[in-house]
N, C-alpha and C positions, 0 to 999 in steps of 0.2 A: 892782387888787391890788398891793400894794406888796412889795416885795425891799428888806429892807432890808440898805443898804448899794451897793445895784445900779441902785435906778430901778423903774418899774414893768413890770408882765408885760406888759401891753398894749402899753407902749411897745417894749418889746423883739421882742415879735413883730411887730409894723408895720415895725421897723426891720429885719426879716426876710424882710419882702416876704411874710407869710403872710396880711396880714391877710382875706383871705376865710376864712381858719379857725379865727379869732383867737373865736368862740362855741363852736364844738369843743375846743380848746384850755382853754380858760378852766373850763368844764365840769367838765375833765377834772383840775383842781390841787387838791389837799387839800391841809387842815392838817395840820401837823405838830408835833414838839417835838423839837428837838435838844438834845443834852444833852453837856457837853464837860466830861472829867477837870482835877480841882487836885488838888492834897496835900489830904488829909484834914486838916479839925477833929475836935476831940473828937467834936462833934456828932454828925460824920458816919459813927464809928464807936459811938456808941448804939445797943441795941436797938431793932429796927423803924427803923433811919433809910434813907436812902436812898444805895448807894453801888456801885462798880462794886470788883468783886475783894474781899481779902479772906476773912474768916470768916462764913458766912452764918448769919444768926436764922431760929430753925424753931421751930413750937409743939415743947411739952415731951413725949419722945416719938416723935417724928415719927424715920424713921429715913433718913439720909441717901441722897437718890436716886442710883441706880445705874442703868447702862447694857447694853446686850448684854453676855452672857458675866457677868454680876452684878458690872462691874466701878464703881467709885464716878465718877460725873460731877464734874467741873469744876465748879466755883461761878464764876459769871462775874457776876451783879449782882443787888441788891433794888432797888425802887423802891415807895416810899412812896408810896401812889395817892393819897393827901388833898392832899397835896403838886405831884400832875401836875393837879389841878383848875383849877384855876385858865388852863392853858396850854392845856387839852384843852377846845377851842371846840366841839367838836362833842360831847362827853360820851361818846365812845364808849368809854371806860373805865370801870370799875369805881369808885366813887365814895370806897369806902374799902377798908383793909388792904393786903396786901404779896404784890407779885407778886417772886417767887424765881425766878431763869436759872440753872439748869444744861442743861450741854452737856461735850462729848468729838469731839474731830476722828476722821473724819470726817461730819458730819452727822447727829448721835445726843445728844437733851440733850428735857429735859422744862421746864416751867413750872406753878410751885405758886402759886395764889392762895389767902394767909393772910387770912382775913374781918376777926380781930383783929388789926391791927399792932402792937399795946401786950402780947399773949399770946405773945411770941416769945422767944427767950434765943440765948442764942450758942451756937454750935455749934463742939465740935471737928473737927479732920479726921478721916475713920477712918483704925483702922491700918494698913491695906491699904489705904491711898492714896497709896504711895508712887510710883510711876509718873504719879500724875493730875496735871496742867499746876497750879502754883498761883499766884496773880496780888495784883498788890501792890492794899492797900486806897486807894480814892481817892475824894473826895467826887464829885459832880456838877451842874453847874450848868444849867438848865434856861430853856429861851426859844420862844417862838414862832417858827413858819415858816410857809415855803407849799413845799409840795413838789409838782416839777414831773412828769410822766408822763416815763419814761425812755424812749429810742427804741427800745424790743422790741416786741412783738407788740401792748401795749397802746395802741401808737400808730398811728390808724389812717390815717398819713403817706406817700404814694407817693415813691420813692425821693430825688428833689430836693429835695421842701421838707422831705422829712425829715433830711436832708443839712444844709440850712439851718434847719430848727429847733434842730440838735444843737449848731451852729457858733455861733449867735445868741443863742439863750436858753438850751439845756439845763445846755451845757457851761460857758459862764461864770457861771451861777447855781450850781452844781455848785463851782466855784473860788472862788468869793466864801464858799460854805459852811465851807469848809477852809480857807480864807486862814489863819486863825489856830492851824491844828494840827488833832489830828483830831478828828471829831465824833461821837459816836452818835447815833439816831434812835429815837422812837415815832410811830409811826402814818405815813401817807404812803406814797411808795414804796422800791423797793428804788433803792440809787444807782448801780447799774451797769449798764453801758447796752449789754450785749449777751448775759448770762445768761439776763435773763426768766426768774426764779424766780418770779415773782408775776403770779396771775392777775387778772382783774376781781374776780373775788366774795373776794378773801383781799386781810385786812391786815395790815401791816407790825407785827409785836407791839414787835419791838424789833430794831434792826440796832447790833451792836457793832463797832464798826473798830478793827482794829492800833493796839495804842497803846503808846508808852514809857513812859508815866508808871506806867500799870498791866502793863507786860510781857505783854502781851495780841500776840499773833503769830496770826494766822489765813491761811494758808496762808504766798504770799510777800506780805505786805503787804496783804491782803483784809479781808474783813467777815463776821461771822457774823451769821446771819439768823435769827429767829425769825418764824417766819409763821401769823398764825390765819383760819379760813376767817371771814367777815363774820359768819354767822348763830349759830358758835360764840361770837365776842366778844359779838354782843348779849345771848346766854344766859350769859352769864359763865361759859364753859366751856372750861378751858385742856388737856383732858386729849388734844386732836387737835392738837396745836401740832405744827408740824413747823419742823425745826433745817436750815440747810443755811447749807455755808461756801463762801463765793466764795472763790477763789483770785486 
């Protein structure tokens, strides 16, 4: 399994002294797609295109999702699915249309998947959305990974080599990811490596990190997570997603 930019997993956990668990391990890494903020193109602010922040496209009609207390969510990104084919080696997404992220701190936000990405229009903000966080528009670039199991509960590592798996592979794999600024994520695990938000059977739907570009602050410098249980993603059914912000 290759890292790029780092060498491969194998090699890195032999160089860890794990390697009796390097079949465990191995096992245990999914695919991923990370996906990292630039300045918006036109493009990228099109109907149905794919983008983080900004004004979000909703069918015509659709009325702006709101949170406890009826108050209006955050619009924090779309992502164009035709678009994530290509990078999603396992297909575990939805093959077309447009999945929409809102959320509101703390740990309270929904996900709409539009069937037609082409039936969408732009939306204003409401007008009692004057208090809600609002985030500048940025395109997103999009690439293949492998994402490593974080050292929480889903690692079934006894104290030592889990010491030395964290030191060896997790955490410089982890640094090579960010090397270049920050990243967001589909699919995979969550990146922080003492939360354990994420069980076996739930997938990572989308993790957005603190970013400057888009003015995106999640707690002090954290991640907000969007998590769907395994069986709801294969029923393409977004309506049990749950929201939660690392600090």
């Amino acid at each position: 399994m290759s890292l790029d930019g780092w060498g491969t997993f194998e090699d890195a956990v032999r160089a860890a002294g794990l390697e009796d668990h390097l079949a465990m391990l191995r096992a245990l890494v999914r695919p991923c797609i990370l996906l990292r903020a630039r300045a918006p193109k036109a493009s990228d602010l099109a109907p149905g295109a794919t983008r983080l922040g900004g004004c979000p496209d909703l069918p015509k009609g659709l009325a702006w999702p709101r949170g406890p207390g009826g108050r209006p969510l955050s619009f924090v990104a779309q992502l164009r699915l035709e678009s994530m084919q290509e990078l999603d080696d396992e297909q575990r997404l939805p093959a077309f249309g447009l999945l929409s992220f809102f959320a509101s701190q703390p740990d309270s936000g929904v996900v709409l998947h539009h069937v037609d990405a082409d039936a969408v229009e732009p939306v204003p903000f409401p007008e009692d959305g004057e208090q809600m966080e609002r985030f500048e528009p940025c395109g997103l670039l999009g690439e293949r990974a492998l994402s490593l199991p974080p050292p929480t509960h889903l690692l079934p590592l006894q104290s030592d080599a889990r010491d030395r798996y964290v030191d060896a592979v997790w955490l410089p794999h982890r640094t090579a990811i960010g090397a270049t600024g920050p990243v967001h994520q589909m699919l995979g695990y969550e990146g922080d490596d003492t939360d354990g938000h994420q069980d076996a059977d739930t997938e990572l739907l989308l993790a957005v990190a603190s970013d400057g570009l888009s003015h995106m602050e999640w707690g002090d410098h954290g991640s907000l997570y969007f998590f769907v249980d395994a069986t709801e993603l294969g029923a393409r059914r977004f309506t049990g997603v749950r929201v939660v912000s690392s600090l």
